[in-house]
N, C-alpha and C positions, 0 to 999 in steps of 0.2 A: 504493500500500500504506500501510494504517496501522499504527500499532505497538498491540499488545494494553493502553493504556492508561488507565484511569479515573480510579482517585482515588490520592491518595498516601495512608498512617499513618504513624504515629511509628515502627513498626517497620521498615517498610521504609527510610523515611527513614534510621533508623541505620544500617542495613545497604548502602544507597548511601555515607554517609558512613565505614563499616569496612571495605569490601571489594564494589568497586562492579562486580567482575566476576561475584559472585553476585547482585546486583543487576540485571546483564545476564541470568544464566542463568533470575533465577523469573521476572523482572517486562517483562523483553523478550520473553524465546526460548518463557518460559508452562512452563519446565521445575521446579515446585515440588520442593522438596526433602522428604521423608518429615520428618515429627517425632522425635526421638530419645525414649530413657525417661526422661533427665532431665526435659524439659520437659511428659512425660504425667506424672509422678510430680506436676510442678507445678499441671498442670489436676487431679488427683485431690485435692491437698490445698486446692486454691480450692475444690471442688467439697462436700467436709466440712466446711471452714466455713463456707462460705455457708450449707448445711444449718442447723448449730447454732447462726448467728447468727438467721437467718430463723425458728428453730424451740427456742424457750429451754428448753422441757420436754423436748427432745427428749434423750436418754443416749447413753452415747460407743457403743455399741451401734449406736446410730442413725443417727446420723451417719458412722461408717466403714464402715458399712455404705455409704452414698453415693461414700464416699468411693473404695471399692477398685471399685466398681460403674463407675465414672468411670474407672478405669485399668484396668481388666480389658476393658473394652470396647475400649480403644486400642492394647490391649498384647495381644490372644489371641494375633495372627499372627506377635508380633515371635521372633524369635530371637536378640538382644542377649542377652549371656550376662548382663546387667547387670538383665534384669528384675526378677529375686526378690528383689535388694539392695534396690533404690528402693522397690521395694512393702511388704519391711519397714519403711522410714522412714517410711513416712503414717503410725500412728498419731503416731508421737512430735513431728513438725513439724506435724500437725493441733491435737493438743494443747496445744502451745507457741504456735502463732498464735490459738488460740481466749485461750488466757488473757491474750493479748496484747490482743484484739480484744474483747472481751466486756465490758468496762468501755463503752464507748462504747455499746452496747446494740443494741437491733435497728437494722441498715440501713435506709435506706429504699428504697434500690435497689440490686442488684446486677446485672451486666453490664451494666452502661447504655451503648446509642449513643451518640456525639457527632460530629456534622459541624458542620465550619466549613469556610467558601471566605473567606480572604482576600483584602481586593484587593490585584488583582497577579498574581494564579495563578491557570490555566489551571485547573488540576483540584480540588475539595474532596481535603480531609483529613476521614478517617475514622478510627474508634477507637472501643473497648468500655475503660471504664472496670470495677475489679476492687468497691469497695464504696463506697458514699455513704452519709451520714449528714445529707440536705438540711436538716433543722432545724437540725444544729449547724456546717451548712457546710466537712464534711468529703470529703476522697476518698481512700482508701487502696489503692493498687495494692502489693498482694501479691507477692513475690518468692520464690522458694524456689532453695535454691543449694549449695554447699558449705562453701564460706567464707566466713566473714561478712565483709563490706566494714566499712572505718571511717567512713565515709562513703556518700551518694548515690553512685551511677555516673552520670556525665553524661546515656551514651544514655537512662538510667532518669529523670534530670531533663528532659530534652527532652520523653519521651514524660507524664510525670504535669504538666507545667506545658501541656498541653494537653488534658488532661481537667478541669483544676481553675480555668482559665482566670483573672480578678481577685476572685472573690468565694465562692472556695472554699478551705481550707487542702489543702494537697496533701502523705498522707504518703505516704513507702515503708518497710514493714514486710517487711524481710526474716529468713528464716525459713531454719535447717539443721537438719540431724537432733541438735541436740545444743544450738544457739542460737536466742534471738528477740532482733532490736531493730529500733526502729521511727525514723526520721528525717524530720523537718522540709524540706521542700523551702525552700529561701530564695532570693531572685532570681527569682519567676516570670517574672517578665513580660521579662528576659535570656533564662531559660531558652525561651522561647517564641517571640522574636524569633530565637533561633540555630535553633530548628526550621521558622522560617519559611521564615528563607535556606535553608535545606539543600532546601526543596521548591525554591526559587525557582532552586537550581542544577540540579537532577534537570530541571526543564522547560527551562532551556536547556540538558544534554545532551542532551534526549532531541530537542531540537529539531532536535540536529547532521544525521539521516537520517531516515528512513522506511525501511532498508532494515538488520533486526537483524544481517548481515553487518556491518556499518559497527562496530559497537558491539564485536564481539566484535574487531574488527581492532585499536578502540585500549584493550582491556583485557588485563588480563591475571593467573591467578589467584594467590594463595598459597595454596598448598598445603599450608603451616604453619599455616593462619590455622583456629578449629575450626570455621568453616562448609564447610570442604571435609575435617574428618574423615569424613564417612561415605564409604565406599567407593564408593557408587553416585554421590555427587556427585563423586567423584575421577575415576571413569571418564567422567562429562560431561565434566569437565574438558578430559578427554584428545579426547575426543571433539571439541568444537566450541574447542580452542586451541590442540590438540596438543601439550600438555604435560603 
């Protein structure tokens, strides 16, 4: 038997490094977890500004128009009572990140692939980068949240010091229904080395068996922790840990 595994990303990676039994449950067991409305609330306002960056003529009309078209899509079936809240907040965090974003001028690409296979590691790293600005050697992944940080978040420096690699600046522009600020990534190349190790431990656990019993034997979840808020991922829980 093999285990269901290809490449590693930044995201998973963090989430091996936060809580490595949810790590067992998507990326061993193949049991993805549903997206919540925060994080569609997040695709909906990447998706209005990429609009009205990519399209300068275009009026706020236009753009949130894209915008709620991106969350309405994600969000018809949900029944989180929390829907109609976040979906109020796009314009007002579309707007703040456009005024934020719009100095720098058109992108030159938006959701851009990146793989790299370092040596040493079994599997490539994969990842979509949030907006570039290749002439001015820029990449800014986009964060939408509730409270604004004083700072980068590590996993957030782990994952943009590997889209921005040595010859790119790498911000993080995060964005709340009420704030905008944007930060300097500094340390890439620390930052990218601690993302390397974090792959380089994931292949020696994952080396431990071939048999996803094994894995759920030496994990175990928090149940405090907010990747096992949703109820359905509570009931896996219970399901393949019995807790």
């Amino acid at each position: 038997m093999s285990l269901p595994y290809e490449h590693h990303s930044p995201s998973g990676l963090n989430m091996f490094a936060a809580q490595p039994s949810m790590f067992v449950l998507e990326r061993i067991l193949g049991e993805k977890q549903p997206v919540a409305v925060p994080a569609h609330r997040g695709t909906a306002v990447e998706a209005g500004l990429a609009y009205a960056l990519m399209h300068p003529e275009a009026d706020e009309k236009d753009y949130l128009k894209q915008a709620y078209k991106a969350y309405d899509a994600v969000t018809v079936l949900s029944t989180d009572e929390r829907r109609e809240k976040y979906r109020d907040n796009i314009p007002a965090m579309v707007k703040q990140a456009l005024d934020e974003l719009r100095p720098y001028g058109m992108p030159t690409e938006v959701q851009g692939f990146i793989t790299q296979h370092p040596n040493g590691l079994k599997y490539p790293i994969i990842g979509y980068f949030d907006f570039r600005w290749g002439n001015d050697g820029i990449i800014v992944d986009l964060k939408t949240t509730e409270k604004m940080p004083a700072q980068i978040k590590i996993p957030h420096a782990r994952q943009v010091s590997f889209y921005c690699g040595d010859n790119m600046k790498g911000l993080l522009t995060y964005v709340t229904p009420k704030k905008v600020a944007t930060y300097r990534l500094e340390n890439v190349r620390e930052h990218h080395k601690a993302l390397i190790s974090l792959a380089q431990k994931v292949e020696k656990f994952l080396s431990l068996s071939d048999d996803p019993e094994f894995f759920i034997s030496i994990t175990a979840p928090d149940l405090e922790s907010f990747y096992w808020g949703d109820p359905a991922a509570r009931e896996l829980a219970f399901k393949y840990w019995r807790i």
